[in-house]
C-alpha positions in Angstrom: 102.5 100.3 8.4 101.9 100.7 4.6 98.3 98.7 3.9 100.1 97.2 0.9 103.0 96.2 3.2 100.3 94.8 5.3 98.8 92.6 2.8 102.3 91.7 1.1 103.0 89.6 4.4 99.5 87.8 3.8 99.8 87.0 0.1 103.8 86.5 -0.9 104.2 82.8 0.5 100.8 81.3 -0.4 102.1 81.2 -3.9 98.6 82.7 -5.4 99.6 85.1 -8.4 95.7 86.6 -8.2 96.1 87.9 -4.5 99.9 89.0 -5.6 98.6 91.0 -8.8 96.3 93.2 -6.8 99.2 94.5 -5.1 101.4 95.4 -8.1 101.3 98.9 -10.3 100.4 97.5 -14.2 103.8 99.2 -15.0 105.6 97.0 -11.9 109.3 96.0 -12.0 110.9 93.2 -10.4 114.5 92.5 -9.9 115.2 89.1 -9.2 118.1 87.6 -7.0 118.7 84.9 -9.7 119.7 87.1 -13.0 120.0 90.2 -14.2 117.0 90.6 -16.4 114.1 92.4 -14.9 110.8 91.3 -15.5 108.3 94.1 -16.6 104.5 94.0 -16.1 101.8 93.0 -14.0 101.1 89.4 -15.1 104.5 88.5 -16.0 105.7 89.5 -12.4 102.7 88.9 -10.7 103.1 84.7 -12.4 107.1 84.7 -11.5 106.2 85.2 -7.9 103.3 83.3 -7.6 105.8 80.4 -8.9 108.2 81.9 -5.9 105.6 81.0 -3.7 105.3 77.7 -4.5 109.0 76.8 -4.3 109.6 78.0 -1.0 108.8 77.0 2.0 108.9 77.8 5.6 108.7 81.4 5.0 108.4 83.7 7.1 109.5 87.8 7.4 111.3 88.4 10.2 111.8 92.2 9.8 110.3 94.9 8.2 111.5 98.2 8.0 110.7 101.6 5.9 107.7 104.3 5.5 106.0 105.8 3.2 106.6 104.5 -0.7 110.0 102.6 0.6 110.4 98.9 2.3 112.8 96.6 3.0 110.8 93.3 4.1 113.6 90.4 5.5 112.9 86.8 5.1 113.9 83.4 5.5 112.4 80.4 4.2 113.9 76.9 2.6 114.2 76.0 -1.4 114.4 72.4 -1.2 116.3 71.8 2.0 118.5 75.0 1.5 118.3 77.8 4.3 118.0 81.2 3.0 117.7 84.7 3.9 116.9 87.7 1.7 115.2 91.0 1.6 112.3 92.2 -0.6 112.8 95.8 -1.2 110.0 97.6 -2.2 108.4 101.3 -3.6 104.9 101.6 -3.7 104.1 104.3 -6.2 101.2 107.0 -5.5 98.4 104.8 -5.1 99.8 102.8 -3.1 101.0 99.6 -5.3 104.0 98.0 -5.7 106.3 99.6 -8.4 109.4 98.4 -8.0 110.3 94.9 -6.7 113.7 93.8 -5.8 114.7 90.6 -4.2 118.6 89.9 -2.5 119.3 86.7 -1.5 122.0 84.7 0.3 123.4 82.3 0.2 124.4 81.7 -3.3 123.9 78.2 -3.2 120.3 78.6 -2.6 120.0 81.4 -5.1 121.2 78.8 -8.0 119.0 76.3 -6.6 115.9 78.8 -6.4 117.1 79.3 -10.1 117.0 75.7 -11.1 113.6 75.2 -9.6 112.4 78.3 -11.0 113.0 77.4 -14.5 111.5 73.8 -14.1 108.6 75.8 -13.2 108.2 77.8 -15.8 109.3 75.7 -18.5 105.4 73.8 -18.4 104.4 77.1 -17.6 103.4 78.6 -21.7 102.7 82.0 -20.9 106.5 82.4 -20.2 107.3 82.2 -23.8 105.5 85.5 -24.4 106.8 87.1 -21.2 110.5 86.4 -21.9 109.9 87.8 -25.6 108.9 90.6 -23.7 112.2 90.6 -21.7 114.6 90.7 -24.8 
């Protein structure tokens, strides 16, 4: 397995954006499972997940599949007392860092209340002003 892979399965669920940003290229994508935007950038994608992190709970991959710069990491975990199951899929770019980020999640009752959490989290969260200028 993919070092990065490795270390994903560490880091994702503790929440901490500072062990999650050494993993991601500065140019990094993510798609979330809760809108259509996708976030751009290191520190903006690096401080969505690290918010993920912290809003699940019980999570745990179960599977993970892939080689070389493509990955497909299923999970479950809880978002409040909601079961879900999803799957990170992932391409590490040349040096080995995440480039692309995509998240799909069922089922869509959790996604909305992932979504509702998410934006409680951010909202007190003031570097989020700046990233979602970034987004428009």
């Amino acid at each position: 397995m993919h070092p990065t892979i490795t270390r994903m399965q560490e880091v994702v669920a503790k929440g901490d954006e500072s062990l999650i940003a050494d993993l991601l290229a500065e140019d990094v994508s993510f798609l979330p499972p809760t809108y259509w935007k996708t976030w751009k950038g290191r520190a903006p994608v690096a401080a969505v997940l690290g918010h993920v992190g912290k809003v699940f709970s019980e999570f745990r991959y179960r599977r993970i599949m892939g080689e070389g710069k493509d990955w497909a990491l299923e999970f479950q975990c809880k978002v409040g007392d909601l079961d879900t199951v999803g799957v990170d899929l992932i391409t590490l770019n040349d040096n080995g860092l995440i480039q692309t980020f995509e998240v799909v999640m069922r089922p869509y009752k959790t996604i909305g209340a992932l979504r509702d959490a998410i934006n409680a989290r951010v909202s007190t969260d003031a570097r989020f002003l700046e990233f979602r200028k970034a987004l428009s």
